[in-house]
Residue, then its C-alpha position, 0 to 999 in steps of 0.5 A: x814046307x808043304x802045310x797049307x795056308x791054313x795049318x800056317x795060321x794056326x802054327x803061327x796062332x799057336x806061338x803068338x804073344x799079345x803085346x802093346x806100346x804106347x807110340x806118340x800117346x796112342x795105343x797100337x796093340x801088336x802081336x809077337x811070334x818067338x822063333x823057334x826050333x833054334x837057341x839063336x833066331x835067323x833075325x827079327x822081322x816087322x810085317x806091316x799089314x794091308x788097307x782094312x785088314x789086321x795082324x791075322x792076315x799075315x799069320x800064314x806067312x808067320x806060320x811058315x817062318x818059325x826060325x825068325x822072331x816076328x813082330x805084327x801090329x795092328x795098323x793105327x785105327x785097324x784091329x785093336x790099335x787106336x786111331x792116330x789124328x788122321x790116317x794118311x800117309x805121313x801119320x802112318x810113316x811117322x807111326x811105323x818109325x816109332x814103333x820099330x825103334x821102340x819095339x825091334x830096332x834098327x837091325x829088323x827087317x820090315x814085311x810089308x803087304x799091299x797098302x803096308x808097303x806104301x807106309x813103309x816105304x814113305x818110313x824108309x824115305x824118311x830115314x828108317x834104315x831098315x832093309x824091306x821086303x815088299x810083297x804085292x808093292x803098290x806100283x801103280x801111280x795111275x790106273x788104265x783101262x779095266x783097271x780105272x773103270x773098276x777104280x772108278x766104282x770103288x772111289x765112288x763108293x768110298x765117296x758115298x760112304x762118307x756122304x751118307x750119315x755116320x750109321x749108314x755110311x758104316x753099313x755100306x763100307x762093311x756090307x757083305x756082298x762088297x766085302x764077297x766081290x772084292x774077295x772073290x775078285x782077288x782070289x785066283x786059286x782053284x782050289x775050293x777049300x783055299x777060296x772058301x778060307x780066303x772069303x772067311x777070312x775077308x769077312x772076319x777082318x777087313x772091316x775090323x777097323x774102329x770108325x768110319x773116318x779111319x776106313x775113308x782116310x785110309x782108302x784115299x791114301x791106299x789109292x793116291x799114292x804109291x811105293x813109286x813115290x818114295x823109291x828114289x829116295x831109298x838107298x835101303x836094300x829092297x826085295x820086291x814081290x809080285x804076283x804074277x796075276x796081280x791085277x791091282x799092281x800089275x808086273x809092268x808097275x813092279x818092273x817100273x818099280x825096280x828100276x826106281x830104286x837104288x838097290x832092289x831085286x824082283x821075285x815074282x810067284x806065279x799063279x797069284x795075284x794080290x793075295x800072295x799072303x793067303x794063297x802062297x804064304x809058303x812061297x813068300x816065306x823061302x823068299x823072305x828068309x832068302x833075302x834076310x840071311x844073304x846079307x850075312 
């Protein structure tokens, strides 16, 4: 498919269904994309977004996969899903194995992006049998060299946030020039129009979460732990995709990653780094539908 990223998201805004579930008393809102173009959809999928993102910043990738039904919450706390008792790790897994029983089942496949991958894969630790697609994993147990010293800046600003009072606390996490450096960090397209829709798409979701204590937990869990943590528990059949410029998750982590666990297999899309899902939604999608429908 040769669409852009953004005609992607409208394809997959224009056949997108609001629905919601009670998952342990807490409402998580979560949209529903019917297949279309055959009587018989190629599967069903399960898209578990980023840290402070929501639903939309995986509608390109859902643009590109019209032959599958495909599901995507707003993550507990994010969008227009309610906050759970605290935002960690073993909430969130907890959460996303209700969620797929209640709403796809046991023979969906679950997409998850960046923070989203963690969850998933503390999820599948923790029985849930289903086969995973992990775009941009966190890999990274610790951070070196550039790397730490940018961490460092952003555990510091995460620290203030929460230190400061409730109201100004707020406006630093969503201030817009943080929000505008980290976007113009990420992206790494040369194309001015792509770059333009990325930072309109930053600004629009990722402070779209309901408190401050939802951002501030979450970011410590985003940074603490990583898929390198669960994966030999995995005995799930894994697809890991990695760009090649990720500099959040770099490819000697995704490597490392591989080896971790029991059956898992490296695709790497180059000329991107950690947002495979605004700027090669199109790739993604070939891969996933790759791996889905070579377990048949």
């Amino acid at each position: 498919m040769n669409a852009s990223p953004q005609h992607l998201a409208e394809l997959a805004a224009a056949r997108a269904v609001r629905e919601e579930v009670l998952i342990d008393g807490v409402k998580t809102a979560y949209w529903r994309y019917p297949g279309q173009g055959s009587a018989t959809p190629m599967g069903t999928l399960v898209m578990v977004h980023g840290y402070r993102g929501n639903h939309l910043g995986l509608a390109a990738i859902v643009g590109a996969l019209n032959s599958f039904d495909v599901i995507v919450p707003d993550l507990p706390g994010f969008g227009e899903s309610d906050p759970i008792e605290r935002h960690d790790i073993v909430h969130y897994q907890s959460w996303l194995k209700g969620f797929v029983a209640r709403v796809a089942g046991g023979n969906s496949t679950i997409v998850a992006h960046s923070f989203g991958t963690i969850v998933a894969t503390a999820a599948a630790a923790e029985g849930m049998a289903n086969d995973l697609i992990l775009l941009n994993p966190i890999s990274v147990a610790q951070r070196r060299g550039i790397a730490a010293f940018r961490q460092s800046g952003v555990d510091f600003f995460n620290w203030l946030a929460c230190t400061l009072p409730s109201f100004a606390g707020n406006a630093l996490t969503r201030n817009w020039l943080a929000v505008q450096a980290m976007s113009s960090t990420l992206a790494k397209t040369d194309d001015g129009e792509l770059r333009a829709w990325i930072h309109r798409q930053h600004h629009e979701n990722f402070s779209d979460f309901k408190t401050l204590r939802v951002a501030t937990e979450g970011y410590v869990a985003s940074t603490t732990e990583s898929v390198l943590s669960y994966a030999p528990q995995i005995s799930n059949r894994v697809l890991l995709v990695a760009g090649e410029l990720d500099e959040i998750s770099p490819l000697e982590n995704q490597n490392q990653a591989l080896g971790a666990f029991e059956s898992a297999q490296l695709e790497v899309i180059a000329g991107v780094g950690h947002l495979i899902h605004y700027e090669k939604p199109a790739e993604a999608a070939a891969l996933i539908s790759a791996f889905v429908t070579s377990a048949r």
